[in-house]
Phi, psi and omega in degrees: 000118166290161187294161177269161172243147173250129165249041173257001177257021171246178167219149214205078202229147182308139179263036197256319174256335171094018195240145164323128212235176184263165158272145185240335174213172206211137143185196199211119178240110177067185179280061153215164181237126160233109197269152202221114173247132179237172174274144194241039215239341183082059191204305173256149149324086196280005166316316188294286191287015217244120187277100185253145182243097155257151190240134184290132166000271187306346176279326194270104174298006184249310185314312216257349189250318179286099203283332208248353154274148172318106184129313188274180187236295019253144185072045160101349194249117176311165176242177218280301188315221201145196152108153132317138177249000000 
């Protein structure tokens, strides 16, 4: 069994500013889950700078453990929501 990835136990920084970049969005294509992080810094460009994470479905502990995002589930069981946010 592979390990889960969580993604609050990542950081997420531009490689243009050097600064973290944020989430900014959630959806689910298919078996991934994909999060969309941009710079919140007013300098880049988030056309330019804009980050997709995706994580396989089954692998992401944070979609299936957090009840209160868009998405998540509780006790392990995906959740209903989705979406573009």
């Amino acid at each position: 069994m592979a390990s889960m990835i969580n993604i609050r136990n990542l950081s997420i920084k531009c490689g243009r500013c050097n600064t973290y970049q944020t989430l900014t969005s959630f959806a689910r294509r298919e078996e991934w889950n994909v999060y969309t992080y941009e710079c919140e810094n007013g300098i880049c460009d988030p056309g330019e700078t804009r980050t997709l994470l995706e994580v396989p479905a089954e692998l992401d502990e944070f979609a299936r453990r957090d009840p209160g995002w868009r998405g998540g589930g509780r006790h392990g069981e995906m959740g209903e929501g989705g979406g573009e946010s």
